[in-house]
C-alpha positions as CSV (number, residue, x, y, z in Angstrom):
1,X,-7.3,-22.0,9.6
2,X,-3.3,-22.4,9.8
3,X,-0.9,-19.9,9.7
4,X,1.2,-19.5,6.4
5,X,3.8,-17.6,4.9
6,X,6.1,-17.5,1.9
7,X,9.8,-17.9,2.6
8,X,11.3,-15.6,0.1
9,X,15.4,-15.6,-0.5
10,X,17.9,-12.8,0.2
11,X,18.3,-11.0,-2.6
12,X,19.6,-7.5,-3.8
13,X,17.9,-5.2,-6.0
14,X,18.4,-3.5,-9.1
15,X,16.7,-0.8,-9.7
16,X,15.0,0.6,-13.3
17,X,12.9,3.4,-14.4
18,X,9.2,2.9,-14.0
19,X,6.0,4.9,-13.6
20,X,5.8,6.9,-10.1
21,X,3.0,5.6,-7.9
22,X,1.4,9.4,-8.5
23,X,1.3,8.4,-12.2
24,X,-0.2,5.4,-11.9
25,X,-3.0,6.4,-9.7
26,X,-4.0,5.5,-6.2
27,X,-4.8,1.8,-6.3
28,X,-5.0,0.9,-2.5
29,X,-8.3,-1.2,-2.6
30,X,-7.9,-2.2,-5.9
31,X,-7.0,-6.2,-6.8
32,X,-3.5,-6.8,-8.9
33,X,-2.1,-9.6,-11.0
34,X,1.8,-9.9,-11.8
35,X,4.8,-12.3,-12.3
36,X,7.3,-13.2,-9.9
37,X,10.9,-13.5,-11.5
38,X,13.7,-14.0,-8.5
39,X,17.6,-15.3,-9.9
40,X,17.3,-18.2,-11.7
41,X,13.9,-19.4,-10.7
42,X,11.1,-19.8,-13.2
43,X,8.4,-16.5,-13.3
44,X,5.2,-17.5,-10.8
45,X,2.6,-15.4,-11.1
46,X,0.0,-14.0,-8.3
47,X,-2.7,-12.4,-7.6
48,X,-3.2,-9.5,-4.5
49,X,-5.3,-6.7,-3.2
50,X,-3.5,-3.5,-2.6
51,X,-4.4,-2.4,1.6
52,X,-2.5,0.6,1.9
53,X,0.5,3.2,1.0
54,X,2.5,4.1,3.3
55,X,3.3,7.8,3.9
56,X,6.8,7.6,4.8
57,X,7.6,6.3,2.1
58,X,4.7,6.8,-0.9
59,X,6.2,3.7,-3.1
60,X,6.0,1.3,-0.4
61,X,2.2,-0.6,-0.1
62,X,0.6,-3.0,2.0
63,X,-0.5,-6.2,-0.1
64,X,-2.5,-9.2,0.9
65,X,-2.0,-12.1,-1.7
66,X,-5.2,-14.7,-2.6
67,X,-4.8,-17.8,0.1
68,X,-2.0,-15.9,1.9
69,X,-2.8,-14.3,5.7
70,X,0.1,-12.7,6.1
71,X,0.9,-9.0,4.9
72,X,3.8,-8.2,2.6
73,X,5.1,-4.8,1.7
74,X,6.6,-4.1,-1.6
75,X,7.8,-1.0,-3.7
76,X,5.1,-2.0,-6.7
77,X,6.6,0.1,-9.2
78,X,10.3,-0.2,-8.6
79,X,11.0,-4.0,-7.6
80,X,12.7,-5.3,-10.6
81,X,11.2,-8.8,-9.5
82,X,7.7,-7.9,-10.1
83,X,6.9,-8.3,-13.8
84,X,3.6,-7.2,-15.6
85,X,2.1,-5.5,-12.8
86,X,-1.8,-5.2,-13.6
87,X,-4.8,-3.4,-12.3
88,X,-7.7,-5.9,-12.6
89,X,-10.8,-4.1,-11.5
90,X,-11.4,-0.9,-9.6
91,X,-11.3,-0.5,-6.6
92,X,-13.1,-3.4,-4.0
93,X,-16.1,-2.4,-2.0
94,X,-16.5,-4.6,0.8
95,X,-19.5,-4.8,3.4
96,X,-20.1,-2.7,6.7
97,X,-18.9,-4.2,9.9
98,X,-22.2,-5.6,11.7
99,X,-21.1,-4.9,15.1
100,X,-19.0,-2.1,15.2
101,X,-18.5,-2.1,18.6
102,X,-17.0,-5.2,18.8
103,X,-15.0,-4.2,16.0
104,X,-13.8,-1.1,18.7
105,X,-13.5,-2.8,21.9
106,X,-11.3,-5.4,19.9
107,X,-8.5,-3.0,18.6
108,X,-5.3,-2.6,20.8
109,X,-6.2,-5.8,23.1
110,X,-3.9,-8.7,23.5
111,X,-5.9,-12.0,22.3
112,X,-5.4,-15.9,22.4
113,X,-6.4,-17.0,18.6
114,X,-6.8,-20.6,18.0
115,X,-5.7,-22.1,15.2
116,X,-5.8,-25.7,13.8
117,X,-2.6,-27.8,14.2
118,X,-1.4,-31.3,12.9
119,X,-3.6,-34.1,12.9
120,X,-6.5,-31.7,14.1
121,X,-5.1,-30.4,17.3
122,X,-5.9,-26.8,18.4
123,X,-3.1,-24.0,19.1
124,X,-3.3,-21.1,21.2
125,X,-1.6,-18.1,19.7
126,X,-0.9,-15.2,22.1
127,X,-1.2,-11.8,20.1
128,X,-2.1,-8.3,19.8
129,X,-4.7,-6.5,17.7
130,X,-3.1,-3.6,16.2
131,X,-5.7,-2.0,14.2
132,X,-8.7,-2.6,11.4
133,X,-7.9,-2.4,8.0
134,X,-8.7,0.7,6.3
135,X,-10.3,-0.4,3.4
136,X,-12.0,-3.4,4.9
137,X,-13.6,-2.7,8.6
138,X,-14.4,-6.3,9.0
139,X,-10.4,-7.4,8.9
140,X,-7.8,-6.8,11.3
141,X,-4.0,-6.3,11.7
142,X,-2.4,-8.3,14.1
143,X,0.7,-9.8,15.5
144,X,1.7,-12.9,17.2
145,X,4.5,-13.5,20.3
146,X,5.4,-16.7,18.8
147,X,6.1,-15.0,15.1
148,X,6.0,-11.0,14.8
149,X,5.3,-10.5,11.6
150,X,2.0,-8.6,10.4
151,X,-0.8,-11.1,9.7
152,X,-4.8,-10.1,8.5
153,X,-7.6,-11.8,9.9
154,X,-11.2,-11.5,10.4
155,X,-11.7,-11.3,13.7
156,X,-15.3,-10.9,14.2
157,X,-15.8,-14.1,12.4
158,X,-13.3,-15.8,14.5
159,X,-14.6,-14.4,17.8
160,X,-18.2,-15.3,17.1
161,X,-16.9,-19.2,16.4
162,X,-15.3,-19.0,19.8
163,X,-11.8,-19.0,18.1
164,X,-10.7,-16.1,19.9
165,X,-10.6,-14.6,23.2
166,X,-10.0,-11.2,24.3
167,X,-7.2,-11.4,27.2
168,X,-9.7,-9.9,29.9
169,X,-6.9,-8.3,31.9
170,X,-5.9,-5.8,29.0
171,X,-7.8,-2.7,28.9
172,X,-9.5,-1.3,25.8
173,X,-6.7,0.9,23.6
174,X,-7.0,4.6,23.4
175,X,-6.1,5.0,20.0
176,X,-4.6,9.0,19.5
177,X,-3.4,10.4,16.2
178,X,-0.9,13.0,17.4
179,X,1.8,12.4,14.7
180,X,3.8,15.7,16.5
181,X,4.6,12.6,19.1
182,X,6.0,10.6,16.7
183,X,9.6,10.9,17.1
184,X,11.2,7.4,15.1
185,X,9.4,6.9,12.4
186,X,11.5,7.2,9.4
187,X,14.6,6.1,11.8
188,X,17.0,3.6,11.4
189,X,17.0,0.8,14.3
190,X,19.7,-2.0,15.0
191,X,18.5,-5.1,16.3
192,X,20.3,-7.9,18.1
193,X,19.6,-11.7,17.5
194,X,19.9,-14.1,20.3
195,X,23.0,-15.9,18.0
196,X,24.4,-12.3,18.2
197,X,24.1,-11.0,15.2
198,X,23.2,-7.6,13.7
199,X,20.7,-6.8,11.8
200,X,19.6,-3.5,10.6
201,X,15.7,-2.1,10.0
202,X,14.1,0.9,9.5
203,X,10.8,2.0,11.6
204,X,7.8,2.6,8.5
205,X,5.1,2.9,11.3
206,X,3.6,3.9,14.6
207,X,0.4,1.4,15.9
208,X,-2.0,4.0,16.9
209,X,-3.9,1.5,19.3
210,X,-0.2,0.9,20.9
211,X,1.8,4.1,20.4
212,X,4.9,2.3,22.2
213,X,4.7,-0.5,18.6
214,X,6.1,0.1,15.7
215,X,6.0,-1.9,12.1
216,X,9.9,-2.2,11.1
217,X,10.9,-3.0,7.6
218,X,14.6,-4.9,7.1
219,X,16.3,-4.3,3.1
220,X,16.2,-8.2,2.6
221,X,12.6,-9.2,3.7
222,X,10.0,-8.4,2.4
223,X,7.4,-9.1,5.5
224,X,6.7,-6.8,7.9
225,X,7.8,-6.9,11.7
226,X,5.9,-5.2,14.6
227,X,8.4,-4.5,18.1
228,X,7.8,-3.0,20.8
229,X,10.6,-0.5,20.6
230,X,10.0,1.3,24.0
231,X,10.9,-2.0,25.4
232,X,13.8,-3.3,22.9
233,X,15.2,0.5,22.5
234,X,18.3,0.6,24.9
């Protein structure tokens, strides 16, 4: 395994009428195809499965694409770069989760996942496992310390071939659904580099599994970042 993800340029967007996501359907669980057109460079075209809508904000999914572990999110209908947007089959069924208390005891614990380096070293990555994926049990959500984006995994697999360990010292989450409590979603945050710099991001999210972590989307990015705003919040 090695971690991956696509650098993807600043851009601005433009914005033309399309289908709402209502007309279209739900397609969460269903695979995609379209082209890729940003400024001058030549169309690429992909391939993805849809893992979720988010409520905040209905146009905004969740998208996994082939060979890619990282989780992007993207208005389908309304980014002007996406070209030819296709449905290619209904929607995916995928098998039950043969130990689903594993699966259980694993959400909201912090983790050391290894990963194959250069020249066939191993690397310890020190995360968190934020929660399973709806439409597929036998993935997980998680983030990394080193790089806080939102990757997918499976776990299970990973843990039964001894490439990862559960952080014994962090106790199993208590994940609660009390969306009353909830009081920055749909808020505007301002972050603070270490160079200095601003940068502003609005909160899509709250991690049931850790209700103080929050998945924060930034206007020229199109991954997904997961803070801990209780602790960055000043």
């Amino acid at each position: 395994m090695s971690l991956r993800r696509i650098s993807t340029p600043s851009f601005q967007k433009r914005r033309r009428r399309r289908p709402s996501p209502q007309a279209l359907g739900n397609i969460v669980g269903c695979r995609i195809s379209h082209g890729w057109k940003e400024g001058d460079e030549p169309v690429t075209q992909w391939k993805a499965i849809i893992l979720d809508q988010l409520p905040i904000n209905p146009s905004l999914y969740l998208v996994q694409y082939d060979g890619i572990e990282c989780v992007y999110r993207l208005e389908l209908h309304n980014d002007e770069r996406i070209l030819k947007l296709k449905v290619l089959t209904p929607k995916v069924v995928f098998p039950q989760v043969k130990d689903a208390h594993l699966a259980r005891v694993m959400v909201g614990r912090a983790v050391e996942h290894k990963f194959e380096g250069k020249h066939g070293s191993k690397d310890n990555w020190r995360g968190v496992v934020l929660a399973q994926v709806p439409i597929m049990k036998g993935r997980f959500y998680i983030t990394y310390e080193k790089d806080p984006v939102l990757y997918i995994y499976q776990l299970l697999d990973d843990y039964t071939e001894g490439n990862l360990r559960i952080i014994p010292e962090t106790p199993p989450a208590e994940v609660k659904s009390d969306i009353d409590s909830d009081i920055l979603t749909g808020h505007c945050v301002q972050f603070t580099r270490s160079n200095g710099s601003k940068q502003i991001g609005k909160v899509i999210y709250k991690v049931l599994a850790k209700p103080t972590m929050y998945f924060i989307k930034f206007d020229v990015d199109v991954h997904i970042y997961i803070y801990n705003l209780v602790e960055n919040i000043h």
